[in-house]
C-alpha positions as CSV (number, residue, x, y, z in Angstrom):
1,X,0.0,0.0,0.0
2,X,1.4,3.4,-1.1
3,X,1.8,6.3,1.8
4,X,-1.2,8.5,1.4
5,X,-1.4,12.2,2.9
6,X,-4.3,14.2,3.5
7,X,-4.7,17.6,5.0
8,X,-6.1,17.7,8.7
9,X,-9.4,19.3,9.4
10,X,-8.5,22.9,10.6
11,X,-5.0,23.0,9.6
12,X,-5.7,22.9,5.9
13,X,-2.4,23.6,4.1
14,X,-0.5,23.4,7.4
15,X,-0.2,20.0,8.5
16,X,-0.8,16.7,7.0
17,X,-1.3,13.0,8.0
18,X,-0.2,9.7,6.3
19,X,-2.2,6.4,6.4
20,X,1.0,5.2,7.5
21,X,0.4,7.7,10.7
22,X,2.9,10.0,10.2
23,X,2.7,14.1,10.3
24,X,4.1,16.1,8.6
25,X,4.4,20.1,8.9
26,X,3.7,21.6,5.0
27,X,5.8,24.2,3.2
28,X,4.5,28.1,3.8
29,X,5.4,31.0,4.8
30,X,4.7,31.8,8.3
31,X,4.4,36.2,9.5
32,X,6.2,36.6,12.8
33,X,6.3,39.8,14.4
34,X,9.6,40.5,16.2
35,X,10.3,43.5,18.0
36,X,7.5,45.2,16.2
37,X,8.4,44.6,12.7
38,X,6.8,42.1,10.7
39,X,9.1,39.3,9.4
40,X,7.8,36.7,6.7
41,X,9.4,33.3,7.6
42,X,9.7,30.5,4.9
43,X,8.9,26.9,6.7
44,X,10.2,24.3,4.7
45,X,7.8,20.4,4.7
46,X,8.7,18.4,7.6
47,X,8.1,15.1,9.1
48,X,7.2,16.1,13.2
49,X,8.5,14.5,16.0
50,X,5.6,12.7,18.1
51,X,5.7,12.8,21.9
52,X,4.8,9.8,24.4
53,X,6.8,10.6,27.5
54,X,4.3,9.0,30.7
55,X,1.2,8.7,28.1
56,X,1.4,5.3,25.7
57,X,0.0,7.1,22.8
58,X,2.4,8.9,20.0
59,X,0.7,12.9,19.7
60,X,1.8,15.9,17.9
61,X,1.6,19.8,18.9
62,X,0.2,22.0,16.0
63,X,0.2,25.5,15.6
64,X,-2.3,27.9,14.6
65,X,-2.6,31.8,15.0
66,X,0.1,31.3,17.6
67,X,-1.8,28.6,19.5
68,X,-0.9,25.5,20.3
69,X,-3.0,22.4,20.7
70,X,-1.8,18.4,21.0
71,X,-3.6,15.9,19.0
72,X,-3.1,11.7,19.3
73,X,-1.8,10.7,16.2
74,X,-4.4,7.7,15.7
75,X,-7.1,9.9,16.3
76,X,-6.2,12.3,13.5
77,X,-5.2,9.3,11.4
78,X,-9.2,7.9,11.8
79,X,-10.7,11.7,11.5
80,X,-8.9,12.5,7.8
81,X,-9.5,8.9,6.6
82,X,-12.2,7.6,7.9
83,X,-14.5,10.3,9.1
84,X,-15.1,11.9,12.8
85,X,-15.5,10.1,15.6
86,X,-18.9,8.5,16.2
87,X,-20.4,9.3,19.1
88,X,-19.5,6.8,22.5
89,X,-16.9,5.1,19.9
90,X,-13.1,4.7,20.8
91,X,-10.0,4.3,18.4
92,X,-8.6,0.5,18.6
93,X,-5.2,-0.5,17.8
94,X,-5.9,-4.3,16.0
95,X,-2.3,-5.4,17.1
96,X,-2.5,-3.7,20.7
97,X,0.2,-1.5,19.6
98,X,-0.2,1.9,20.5
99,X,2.2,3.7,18.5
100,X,1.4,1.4,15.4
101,X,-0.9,4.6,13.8
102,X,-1.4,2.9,10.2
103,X,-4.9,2.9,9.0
104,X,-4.9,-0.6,8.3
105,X,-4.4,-1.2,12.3
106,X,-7.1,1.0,13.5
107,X,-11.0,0.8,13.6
108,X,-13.8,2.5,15.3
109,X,-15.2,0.5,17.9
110,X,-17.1,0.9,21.2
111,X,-16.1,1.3,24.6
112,X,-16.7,-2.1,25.5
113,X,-15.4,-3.9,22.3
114,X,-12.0,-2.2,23.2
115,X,-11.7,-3.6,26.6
116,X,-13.0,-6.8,25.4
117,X,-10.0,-6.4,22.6
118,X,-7.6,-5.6,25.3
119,X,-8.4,-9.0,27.5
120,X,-8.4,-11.2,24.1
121,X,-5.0,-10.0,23.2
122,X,-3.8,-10.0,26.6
123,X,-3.0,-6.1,26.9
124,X,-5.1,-6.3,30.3
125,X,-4.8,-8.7,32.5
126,X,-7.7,-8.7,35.1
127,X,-6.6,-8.1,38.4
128,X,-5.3,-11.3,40.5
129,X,-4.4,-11.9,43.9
130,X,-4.4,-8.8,46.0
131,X,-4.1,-6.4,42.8
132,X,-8.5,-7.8,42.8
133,X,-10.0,-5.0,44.8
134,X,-12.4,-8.0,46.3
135,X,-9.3,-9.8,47.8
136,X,-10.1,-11.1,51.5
137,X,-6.7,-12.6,52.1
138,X,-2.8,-11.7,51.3
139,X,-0.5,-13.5,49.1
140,X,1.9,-14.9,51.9
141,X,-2.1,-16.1,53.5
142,X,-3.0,-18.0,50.1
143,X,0.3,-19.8,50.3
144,X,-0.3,-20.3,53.7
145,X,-3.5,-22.2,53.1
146,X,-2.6,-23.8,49.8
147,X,0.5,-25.4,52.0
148,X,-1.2,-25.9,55.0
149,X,-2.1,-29.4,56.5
150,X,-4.6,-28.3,59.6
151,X,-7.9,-29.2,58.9
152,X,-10.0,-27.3,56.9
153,X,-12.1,-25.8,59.7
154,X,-9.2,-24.6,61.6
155,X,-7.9,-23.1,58.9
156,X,-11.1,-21.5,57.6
157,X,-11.8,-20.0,60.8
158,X,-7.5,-19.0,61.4
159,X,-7.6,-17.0,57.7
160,X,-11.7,-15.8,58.3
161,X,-12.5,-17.4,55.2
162,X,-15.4,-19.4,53.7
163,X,-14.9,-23.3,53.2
164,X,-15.4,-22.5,49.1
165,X,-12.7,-20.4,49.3
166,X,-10.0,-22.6,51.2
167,X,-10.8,-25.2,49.0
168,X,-10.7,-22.9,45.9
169,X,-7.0,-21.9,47.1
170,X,-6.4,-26.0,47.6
171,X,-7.6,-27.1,44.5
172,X,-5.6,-24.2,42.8
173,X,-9.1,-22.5,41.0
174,X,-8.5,-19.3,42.9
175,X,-4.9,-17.7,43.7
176,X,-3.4,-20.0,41.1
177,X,-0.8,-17.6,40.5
178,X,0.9,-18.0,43.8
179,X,4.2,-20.3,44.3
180,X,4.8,-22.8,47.2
């Protein structure tokens, strides 16, 4: 597939994005005012650096009438080749990579088909051990159970848990991540 470009919606003759999800700054002349004169500046087409830093997703900073604003990269990818953003629809990275910004790896999709997506391809993990907000017990107590050989009242009633839970943890169906 060859590189397509296409302007982006309110930077018209400005910037530009690729279906390969790059951006790139066009050739123009640019006014500046410097020390109350009025300077005309040639800017020559570029290919922009994209940010991350702390946040996963690739974004560029545009300028217009001296203002800045930051876009995400797949986001502007999706609005100049696909069409805005349905409403309660997210942008979904088909390989889980979030700085892969090619058209032919994102889609539209909804909230809840993206988390989905996230689980299937094991992006997300849901939470295990004490990391689950409904955890009862501690790590070092699962192992404690799983290795323990007092009977399973004592136990129950040592750890304050219910008997389908100490033999969840025996049988290895519930805190199966742990090691003896």
């Amino acid at each position: 597939m060859n590189e397509k470009w296409r302007d982006i919606n309110g930077y018209e003759g400005m910037y530009a994005v690729s279906s390969f999800g790059r951006v790139k700054s066009l050739s123009r002349i640019i006014e500046r005012t410097r020390g109350g004169k009025l300077n005309h500046l040639p800017m020559q087409e570029k290919i922009m650096k994209t940010m991350s830093g702390l946040f996963p997703y690739p974004r560029v900073s545009l300028c217009k009438d001296g203002k800045k604003r930051m876009f995400l990269v797949h986001i502007l990818v999706m609005r100049c080749f696909v069409g805005e953003k349905p409403t309660n629809m997210d942008v979904n990275h088909l390989d889980g990579v979030k700085t892969n910004n090619n058209l032919k790896n994102l889609e539209y999709c909804t909230r809840s088909q993206n988390i989905k997506h996230a689980y299937d391809t094991n992006l997300r993990t849901p939470p295990t051990g004490e990391r689950n907000v409904k955890a009862k017990i501690t790590e070092k107590e699962a192992i404690e159970i799983y290795n323990s050989k007092e009977p399973t009242k004592d136990a129950m009633k040592k750890f304050g848990v219910s008997y389908q839970i100490h033999y969840r943890i025996k049988t290895r169906k519930q805190w199966k991540h742990i090691h003896n």
